[in-house]
C-alpha positions in Angstrom: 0.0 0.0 0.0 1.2 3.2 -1.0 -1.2 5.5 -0.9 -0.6 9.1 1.2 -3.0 11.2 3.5 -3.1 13.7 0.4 -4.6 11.3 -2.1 -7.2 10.0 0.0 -8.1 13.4 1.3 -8.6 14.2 -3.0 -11.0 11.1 -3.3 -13.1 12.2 -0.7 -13.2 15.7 -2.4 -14.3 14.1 -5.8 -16.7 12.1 -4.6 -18.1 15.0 -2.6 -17.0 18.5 -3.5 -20.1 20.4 -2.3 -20.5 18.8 0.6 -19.6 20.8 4.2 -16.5 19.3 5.8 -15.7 21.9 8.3 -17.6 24.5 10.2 -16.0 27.4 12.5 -18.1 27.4 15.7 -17.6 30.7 17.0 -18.5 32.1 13.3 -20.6 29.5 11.9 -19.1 29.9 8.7 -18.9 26.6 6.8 -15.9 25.3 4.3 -17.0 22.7 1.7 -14.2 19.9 0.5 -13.6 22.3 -2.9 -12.9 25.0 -0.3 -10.5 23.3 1.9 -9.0 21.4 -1.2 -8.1 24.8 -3.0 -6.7 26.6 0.3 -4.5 23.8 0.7 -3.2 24.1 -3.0 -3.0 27.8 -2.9 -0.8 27.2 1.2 1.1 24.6 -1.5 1.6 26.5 -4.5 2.7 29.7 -2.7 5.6 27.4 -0.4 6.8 26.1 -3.6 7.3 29.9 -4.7 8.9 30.8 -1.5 11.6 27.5 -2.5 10.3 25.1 0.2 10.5 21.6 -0.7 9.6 18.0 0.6 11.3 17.6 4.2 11.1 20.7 5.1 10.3 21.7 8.2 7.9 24.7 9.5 6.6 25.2 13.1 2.5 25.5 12.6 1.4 27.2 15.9 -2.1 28.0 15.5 -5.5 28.3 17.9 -8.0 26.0 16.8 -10.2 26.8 13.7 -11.1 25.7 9.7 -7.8 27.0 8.7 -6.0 24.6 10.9 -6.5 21.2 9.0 -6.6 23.2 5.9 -3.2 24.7 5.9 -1.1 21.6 7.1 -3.0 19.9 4.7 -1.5 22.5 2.3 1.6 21.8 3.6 1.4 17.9 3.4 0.8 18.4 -0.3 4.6 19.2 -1.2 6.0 16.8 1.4 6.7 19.9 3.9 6.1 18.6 7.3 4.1 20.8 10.1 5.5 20.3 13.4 1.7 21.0 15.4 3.1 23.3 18.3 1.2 23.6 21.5 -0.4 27.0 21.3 -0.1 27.5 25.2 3.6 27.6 25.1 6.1 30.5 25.7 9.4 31.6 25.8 12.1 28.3 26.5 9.6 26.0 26.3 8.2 27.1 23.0 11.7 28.0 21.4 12.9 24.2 22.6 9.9 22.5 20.3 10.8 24.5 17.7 14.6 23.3 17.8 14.0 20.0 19.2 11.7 19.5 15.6 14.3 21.0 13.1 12.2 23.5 11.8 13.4 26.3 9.8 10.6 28.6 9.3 6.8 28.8 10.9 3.2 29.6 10.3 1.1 30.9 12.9 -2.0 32.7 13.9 -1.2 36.1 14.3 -3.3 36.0 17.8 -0.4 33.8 18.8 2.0 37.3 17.8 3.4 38.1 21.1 4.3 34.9 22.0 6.6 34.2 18.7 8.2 37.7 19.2 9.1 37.1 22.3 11.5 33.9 21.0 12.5 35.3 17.6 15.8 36.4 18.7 16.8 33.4 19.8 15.3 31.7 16.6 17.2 33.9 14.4 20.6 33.3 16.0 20.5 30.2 15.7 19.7 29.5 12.3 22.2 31.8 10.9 20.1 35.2 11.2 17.2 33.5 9.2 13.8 32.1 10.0 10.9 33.3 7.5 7.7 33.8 9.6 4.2 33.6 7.8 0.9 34.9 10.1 -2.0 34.5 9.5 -5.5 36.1 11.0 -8.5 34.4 8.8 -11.0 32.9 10.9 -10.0 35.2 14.0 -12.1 38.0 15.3 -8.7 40.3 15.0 -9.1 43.6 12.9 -8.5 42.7 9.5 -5.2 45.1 9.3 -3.6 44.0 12.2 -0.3 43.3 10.9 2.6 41.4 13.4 5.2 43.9 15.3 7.6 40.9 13.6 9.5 42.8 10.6 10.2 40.2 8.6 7.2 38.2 9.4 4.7 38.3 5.9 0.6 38.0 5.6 0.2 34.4 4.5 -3.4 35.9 3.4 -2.3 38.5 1.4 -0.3 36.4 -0.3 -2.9 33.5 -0.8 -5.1 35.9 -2.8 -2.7 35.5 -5.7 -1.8 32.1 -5.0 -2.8 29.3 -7.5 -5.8 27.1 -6.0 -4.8 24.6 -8.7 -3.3 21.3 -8.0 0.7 21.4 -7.1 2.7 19.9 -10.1 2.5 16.4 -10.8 6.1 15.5 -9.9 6.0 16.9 -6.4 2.8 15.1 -5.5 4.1 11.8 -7.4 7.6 12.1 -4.9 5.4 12.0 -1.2 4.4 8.2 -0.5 3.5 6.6 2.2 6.1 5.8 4.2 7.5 9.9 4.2 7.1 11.5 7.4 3.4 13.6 7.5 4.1 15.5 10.5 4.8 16.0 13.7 2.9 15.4 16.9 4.8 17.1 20.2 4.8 14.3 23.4 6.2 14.7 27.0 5.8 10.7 26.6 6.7 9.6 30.5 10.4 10.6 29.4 11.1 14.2 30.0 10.8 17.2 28.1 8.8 17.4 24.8 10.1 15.8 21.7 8.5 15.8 18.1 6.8 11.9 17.6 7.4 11.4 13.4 3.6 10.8 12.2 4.1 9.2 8.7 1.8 9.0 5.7 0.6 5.3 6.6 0.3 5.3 10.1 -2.0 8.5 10.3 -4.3 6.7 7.4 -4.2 3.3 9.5 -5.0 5.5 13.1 -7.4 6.9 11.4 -9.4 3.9 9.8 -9.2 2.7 13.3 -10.3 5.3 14.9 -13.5 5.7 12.1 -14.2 1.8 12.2 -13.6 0.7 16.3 -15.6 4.0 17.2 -18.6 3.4 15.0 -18.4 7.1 12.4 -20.3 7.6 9.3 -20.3 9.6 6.5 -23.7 11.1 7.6 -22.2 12.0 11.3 -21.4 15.7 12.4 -18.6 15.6 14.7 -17.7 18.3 17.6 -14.5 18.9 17.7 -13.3 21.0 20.7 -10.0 19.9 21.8 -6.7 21.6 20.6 -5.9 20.6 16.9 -2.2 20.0 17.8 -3.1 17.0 20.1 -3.3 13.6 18.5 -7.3 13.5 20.1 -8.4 16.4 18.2 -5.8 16.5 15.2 -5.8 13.2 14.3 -8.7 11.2 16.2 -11.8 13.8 16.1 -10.9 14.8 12.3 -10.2 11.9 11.1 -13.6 10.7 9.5 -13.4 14.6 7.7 -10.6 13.8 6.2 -11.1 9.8 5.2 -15.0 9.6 4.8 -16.7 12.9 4.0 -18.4 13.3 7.7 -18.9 17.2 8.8 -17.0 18.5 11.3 -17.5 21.2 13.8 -14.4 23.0 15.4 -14.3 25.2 18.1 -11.5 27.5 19.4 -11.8 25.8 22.7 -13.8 24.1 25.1 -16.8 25.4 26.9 -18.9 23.8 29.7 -21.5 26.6 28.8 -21.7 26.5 25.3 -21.3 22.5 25.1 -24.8 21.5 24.8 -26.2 24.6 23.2 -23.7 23.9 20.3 -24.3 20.1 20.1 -28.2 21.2 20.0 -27.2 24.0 17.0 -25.4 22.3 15.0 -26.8 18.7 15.2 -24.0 16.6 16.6 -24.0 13.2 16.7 -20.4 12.4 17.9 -17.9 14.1 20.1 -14.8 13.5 22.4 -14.2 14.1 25.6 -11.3 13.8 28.5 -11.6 13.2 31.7 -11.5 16.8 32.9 -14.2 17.4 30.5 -16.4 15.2 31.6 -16.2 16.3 35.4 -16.5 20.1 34.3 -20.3 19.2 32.7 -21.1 17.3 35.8 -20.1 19.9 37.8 -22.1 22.8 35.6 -25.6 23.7 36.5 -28.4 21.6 34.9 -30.2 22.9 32.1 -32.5 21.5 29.5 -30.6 21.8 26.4 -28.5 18.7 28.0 -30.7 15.8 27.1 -32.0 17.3 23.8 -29.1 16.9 22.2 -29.0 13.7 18.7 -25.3 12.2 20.7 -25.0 9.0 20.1 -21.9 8.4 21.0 -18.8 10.0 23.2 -15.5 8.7 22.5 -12.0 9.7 24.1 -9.6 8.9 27.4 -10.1 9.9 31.0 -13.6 8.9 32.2 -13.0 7.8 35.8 -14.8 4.7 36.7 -16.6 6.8 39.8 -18.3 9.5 37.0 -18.4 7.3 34.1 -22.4 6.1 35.0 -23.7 9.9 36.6 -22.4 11.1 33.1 -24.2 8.8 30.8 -26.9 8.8 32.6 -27.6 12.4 33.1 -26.8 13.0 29.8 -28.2 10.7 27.7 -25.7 9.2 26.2 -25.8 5.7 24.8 -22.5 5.2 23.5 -18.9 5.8 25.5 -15.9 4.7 23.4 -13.2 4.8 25.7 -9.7 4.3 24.8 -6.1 4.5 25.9 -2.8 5.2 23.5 0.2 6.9 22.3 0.9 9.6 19.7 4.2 7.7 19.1 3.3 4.3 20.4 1.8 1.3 19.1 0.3 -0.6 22.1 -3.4 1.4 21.4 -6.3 -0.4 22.3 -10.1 0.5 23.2 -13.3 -0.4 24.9 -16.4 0.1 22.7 -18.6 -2.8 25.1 -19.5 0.2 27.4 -17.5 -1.9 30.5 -17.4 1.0 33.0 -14.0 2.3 33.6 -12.5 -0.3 31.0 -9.8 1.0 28.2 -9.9 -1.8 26.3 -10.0 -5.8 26.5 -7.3 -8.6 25.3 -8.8 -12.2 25.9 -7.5 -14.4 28.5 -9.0 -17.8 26.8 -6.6 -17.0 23.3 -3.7 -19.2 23.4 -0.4 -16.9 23.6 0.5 -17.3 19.9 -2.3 -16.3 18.5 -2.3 -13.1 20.8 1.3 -12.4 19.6 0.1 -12.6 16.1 -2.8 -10.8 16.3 -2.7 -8.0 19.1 1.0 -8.5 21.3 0.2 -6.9 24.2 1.3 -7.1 27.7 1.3 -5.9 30.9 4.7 -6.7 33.0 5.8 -6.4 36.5 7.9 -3.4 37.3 10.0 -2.2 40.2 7.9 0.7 42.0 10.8 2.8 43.0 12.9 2.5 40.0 10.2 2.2 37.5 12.5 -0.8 35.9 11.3 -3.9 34.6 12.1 -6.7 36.8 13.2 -10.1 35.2 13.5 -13.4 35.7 15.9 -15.8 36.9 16.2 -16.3 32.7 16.4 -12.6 32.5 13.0 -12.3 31.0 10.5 -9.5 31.8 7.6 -11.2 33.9 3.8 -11.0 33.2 1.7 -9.6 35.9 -0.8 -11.6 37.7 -4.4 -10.5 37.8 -5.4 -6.7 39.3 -1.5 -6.6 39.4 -0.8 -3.3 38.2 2.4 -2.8 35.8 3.8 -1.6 32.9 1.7 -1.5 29.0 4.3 -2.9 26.5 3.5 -3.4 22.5 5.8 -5.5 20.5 7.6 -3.7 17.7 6.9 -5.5 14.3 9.1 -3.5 11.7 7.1 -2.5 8.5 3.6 -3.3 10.2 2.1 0.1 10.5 0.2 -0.1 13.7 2.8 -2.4 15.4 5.9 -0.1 14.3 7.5 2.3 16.0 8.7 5.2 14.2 10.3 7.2 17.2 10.9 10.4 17.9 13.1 13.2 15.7 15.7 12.8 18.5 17.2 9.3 18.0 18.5 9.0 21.8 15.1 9.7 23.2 13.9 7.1 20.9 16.2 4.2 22.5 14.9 5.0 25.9 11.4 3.9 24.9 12.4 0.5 23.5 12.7 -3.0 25.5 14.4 -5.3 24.8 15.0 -9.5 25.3 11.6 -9.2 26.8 10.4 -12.6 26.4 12.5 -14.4 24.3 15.9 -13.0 22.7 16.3 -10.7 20.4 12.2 -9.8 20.3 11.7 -6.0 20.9 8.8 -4.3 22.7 7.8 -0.3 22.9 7.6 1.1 26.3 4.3 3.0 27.1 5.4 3.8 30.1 2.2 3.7 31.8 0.9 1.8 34.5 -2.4 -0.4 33.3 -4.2 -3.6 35.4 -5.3 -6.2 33.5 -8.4 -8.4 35.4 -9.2 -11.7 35.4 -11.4 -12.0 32.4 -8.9 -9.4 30.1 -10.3 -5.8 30.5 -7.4 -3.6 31.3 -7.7 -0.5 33.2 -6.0 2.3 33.9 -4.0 3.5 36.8 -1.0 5.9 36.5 1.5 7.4 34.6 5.2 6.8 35.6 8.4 8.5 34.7 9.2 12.2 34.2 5.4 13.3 33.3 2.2 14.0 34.9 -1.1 14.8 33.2 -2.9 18.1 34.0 -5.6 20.1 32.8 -5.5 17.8 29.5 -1.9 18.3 28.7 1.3 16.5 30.0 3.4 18.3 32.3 7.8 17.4 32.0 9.1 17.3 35.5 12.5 18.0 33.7 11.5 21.2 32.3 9.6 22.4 35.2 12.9 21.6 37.6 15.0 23.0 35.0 13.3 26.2 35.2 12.8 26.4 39.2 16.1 26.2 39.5 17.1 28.8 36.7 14.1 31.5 39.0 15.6 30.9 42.1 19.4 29.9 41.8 18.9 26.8 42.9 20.6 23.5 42.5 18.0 21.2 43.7 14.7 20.9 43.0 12.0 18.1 43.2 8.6 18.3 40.5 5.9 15.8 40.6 2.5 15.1 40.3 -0.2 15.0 43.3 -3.9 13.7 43.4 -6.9 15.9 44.8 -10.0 14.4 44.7 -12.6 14.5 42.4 -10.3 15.8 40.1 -8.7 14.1 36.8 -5.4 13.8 36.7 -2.6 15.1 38.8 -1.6 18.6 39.9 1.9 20.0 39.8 3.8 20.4 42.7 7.8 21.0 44.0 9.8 20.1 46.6 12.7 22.4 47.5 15.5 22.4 50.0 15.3 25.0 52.3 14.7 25.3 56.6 11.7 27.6 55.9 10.3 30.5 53.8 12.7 33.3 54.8 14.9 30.7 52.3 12.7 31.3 49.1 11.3 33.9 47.2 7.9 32.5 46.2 7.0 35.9 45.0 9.5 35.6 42.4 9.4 32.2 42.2 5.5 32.4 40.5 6.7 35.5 38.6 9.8 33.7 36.9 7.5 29.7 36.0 4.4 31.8 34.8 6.9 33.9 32.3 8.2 30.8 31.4 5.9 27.7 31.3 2.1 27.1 30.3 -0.2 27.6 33.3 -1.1 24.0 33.8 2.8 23.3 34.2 3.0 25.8 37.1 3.3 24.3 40.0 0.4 24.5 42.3 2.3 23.1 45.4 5.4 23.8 47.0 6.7 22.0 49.9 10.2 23.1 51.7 12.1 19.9 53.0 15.1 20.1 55.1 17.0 18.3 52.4 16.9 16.4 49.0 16.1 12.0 49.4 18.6 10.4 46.4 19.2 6.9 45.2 22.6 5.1 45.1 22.6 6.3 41.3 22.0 9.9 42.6 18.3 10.3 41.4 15.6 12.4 43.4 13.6 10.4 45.1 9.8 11.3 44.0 7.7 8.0 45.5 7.4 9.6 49.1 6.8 13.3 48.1 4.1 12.5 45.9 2.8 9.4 48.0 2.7 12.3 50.9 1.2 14.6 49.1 0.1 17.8 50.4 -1.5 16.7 53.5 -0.3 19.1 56.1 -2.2 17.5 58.8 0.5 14.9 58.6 3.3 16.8 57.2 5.8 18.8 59.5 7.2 20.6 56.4 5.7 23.9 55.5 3.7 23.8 52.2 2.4 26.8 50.1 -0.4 26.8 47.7 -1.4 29.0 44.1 -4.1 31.1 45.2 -5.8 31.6 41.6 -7.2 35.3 42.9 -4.4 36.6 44.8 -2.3 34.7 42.2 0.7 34.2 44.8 1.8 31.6 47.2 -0.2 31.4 50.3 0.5 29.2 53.1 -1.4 25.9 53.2 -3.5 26.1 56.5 -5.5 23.1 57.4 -8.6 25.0 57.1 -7.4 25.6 53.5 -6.5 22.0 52.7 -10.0 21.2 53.4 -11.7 23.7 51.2 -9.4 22.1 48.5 -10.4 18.2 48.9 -13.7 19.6 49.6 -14.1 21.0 46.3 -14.5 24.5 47.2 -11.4 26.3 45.6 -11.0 27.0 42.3 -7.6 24.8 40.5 
């Protein structure tokens, strides 16, 4: 199979040029396939002007809306590659995506102006005084001269206007195939700071026929799509039966608790995704009407806690939940479409071992808790858990298969760090998820946590290594401990720090929040810091993290003084009892 993303895109348009594939939701205006097909060739035609060619790469750091899909896919038609930035990033952490990718140029909203200013310097001087910058505004509510305080930056719409909407030329399309690198997808992955995952041709068509055929989408279903475009849900999942099977597809800037219903009611959707933190947030909004007349037949996404999962379907109607768990880079994906409550997917326990291997070679395998380690065998063999044993995911790597392959990561070392190896037998070769999953006695896998150098908050994955980096760049500091905390009733895990010092005369938290919120995302700032009379290592000089986060912030238990982000003072306050009530009560605002 050879086919590329681009050519089945263009039999989708034939079949079905009039038909509406995307709709802006905060505008309502609609784009047909003809109309996304011939943006994309006039994004192609005027790259090929400007001397870009196939394996190029260009940062694409845009808020969610129509333009999106149709630009990379613009890009995608000459074999340039988009590197999908996180649209929430700044400073260090958005300069280091663009490096880490290889790009030398970028597109991007100009709503997102500030924030590419702000590392432009830094881009320039280190790829020898040149980095061309293209912004665009369509599909923004921004005055329609607004120009960028960048002076080399140029108006990808101005120049569109005059931009051929015909097809590229034949021998540039005729050079992609599948096996050439689409784009790229950022991950945290469990192994530090963000690195680009390589999406090729074949593997996006193959996640997306599974995603269209295990979910249940048709060519006569309107999708919602409300989570950010750069994330493999929302760029690859939630459009992926727009682009492979003619199905209309709603995007919004971003989610809204108030608007959700409303908009599914407005624009008659009948599929949608969700995370966890989604699905809490519409539990938690006031009841209203509009939230069982929706046509919803089915939810699909990751994160729907087992103690939620029935209140949400219930109260809202909704006879379909497609859970599923995954990768961007990985190939050990599977998911639950049987409605088994808390359940991410299912591999039988009755199917001999062989024809699992051959079929779906999956395992979960015990792990050292501490070290986070595989532990082996007396024949130096990884073990297979028992029953509600929690341990490690692991897919076997089968070269040239396109869901079993793993392509990596742009940076080969971070790659290497993700493979197994000699797991069962010698020589076989399995990917790391680095996730911890329990399997149960009948095969239905579950969640449980995430292990390694990342934490999921607020949706996104937060690196420990980038957020120590930077804590101890603010403060001078050598040492300093970042890790991932429950609160109850709420998804995922919240940010907090450890750092050495008697007591707060040591630290300046003031400048502390100053210096992460200039330099991170706000769901990586920390929401917890803890001062501890010193730093815990292992014998190979690692922090220790198992204690702090299994300690939490609990200062009824805790002699250490502990500080919490007040979202309206927006400082550090001291963590009073009283206070750490109100939190696991619910009654402050994360």
């Amino acid at each position: 199979m050879d086919k590329n993303v681009i050519q089945v895109f263009r039999s989708v348009v034939k079949k079905s040029p009039k038909n509406v594939m995307l709709v802006n939701c905060g505008t309502g205006q609609e784009w047909s396939y003809s109309q996304v097909d011939e943006y994309s060739n006039k994004v192609a035609n005027y790259l090929l002007k400007m001397k870009f060619k196939k394996g190029d790469t260009v940062a694409f750091f845009m808020e969610n809306r129509p333009e999106y899909i149709a630009t990379w896919l613009g890009m995608a038609k000459i074999g340039v590659i988009p590197a999908l930035i996180n649209y929430n990033l700044r400073n260090d952490s958005l300069y280091h995506t663009i490096q880490v990718a290889g790009c030398s140029a970028i597109i991007y909203g100009l709503e997102l102006d500030n924030a590419v200013s702000e590392v432009m310097a830094k881009l320039m001087s280190a790829n020898g005084n040149k980095f061309p910058c293209y912004y665009s505004l369509s599909g923004t509510d921004l005055d329609e001269q607004s120009k960028s305080k960048i002076q080399h930056s140029q108006s990808l719409d101005q120049a569109l206007k005059s931009s051929s909407s015909e097809q590229e030329p034949l021998s540039v399309s005729q050079s992609i195939h599948s096996l050439d690198p689409l784009l790229y997808i950022y991950t945290s992955g469990t192994t530090g700071l963000p690195k680009a995952v390589i999406i090729k041709h074949i593997r996006q068509l193959f996640a997306c026929i599974a995603s269209i055929y295990t979910i249940g989408l048709y060519s006569n279903d309107v999708v919602y799509c409300h989570l950010p475009l750069y994330h493999s849900s929302g760029g690859q999942v939630a459009t992926s039966a727009a682009l492979f099977l003619g199905t209309k597809t709603v995007i919004r800037k971003k989610f809204s608790a108030s608007n959700f219903w409303t908009d599914c009611i407005k624009y008659d959707i009948t599929a949608t995704q969700y995370i966890g933190e989604i699905a809490r947030y519409l539990l938690t909004a006031k009841s209203i009407p509009e939230e069982k007349m929706h046509k919803i037949r089915i939810m699909f996404g990751n994160g729907l806690r087992p103690q939620i999962w029935k209140q949400f379907v219930d109260r809202f109607n909704i006879p379909n939940i497609a859970e599923f768990y995954g990768a961007t880079e990985g190939n050990s994906n599977i998911i639950n479409i049987e409605n088994r409550v808390g359940s991410v997917g299912f591999i039988g326990v009755i199917f001999p071992d062989f024809l699992i291997e051959k079929l779906l070679p999956l395992s979960v395998i015990k792990i050292d808790q501490e070290t986070g380690e595989p532990i082996r065998g007396s024949d130096g063999r990884c073990i297979k858990t028992e029953p509600n044993e929690p341990g490690e995911f692991i897919g076997k790597i089968v070269r040239g298969d396109p869901v079993k392959d793993f392509d990596g990561y742009k940076d080969s070392v971070a790659t290497k760090k993700k493979i197994l190896t000699d797991v069962f037998k010698k020589g076989d070769v399995y990917f790391r998820s680095g996730d911890i999953l329990i399997r149960d006695k009948f095969g239905y896998l579950y969640f449980k946590d995430r292990q390694g150098d990342t934490f999921r908050w607020k949706g996104e994955n937060v690196s420990t290594t980038e957020v120590e980096a930077n804590v101890s760049e603010v403060l001078n500091m050598l040492d300093a401990i970042s890790y991932g905390v429950e609160i109850p009733n709420t998804d995922g895990r919240a940010g907090m720090i450890a750092l050495p010092a008697k007591d707060a005369k040591n630290v300046d938290l003031n400048k502390l929040h100053e210096g992460l919120r200039n330099k991170l995302p706000s769901y990586a700032v920390p929401m917890f810091v803890r001062l501890v009379k010193e730093i815990d290592m292992t014998g190979t000089y690692k922090l220790k993290k198992n204690n702090l986060q299994k300690e939490g912030y609990d200062v009824t238990s805790l002699e250490d003084a502990v500080f919490f982000l007040d979202a309206r003072q927006k400082k550090y306050v001291p963590l009073t009892k009283s206070l750490y009530q109100e939190i696991n009560d619910g009654k402050v605002r994360l």
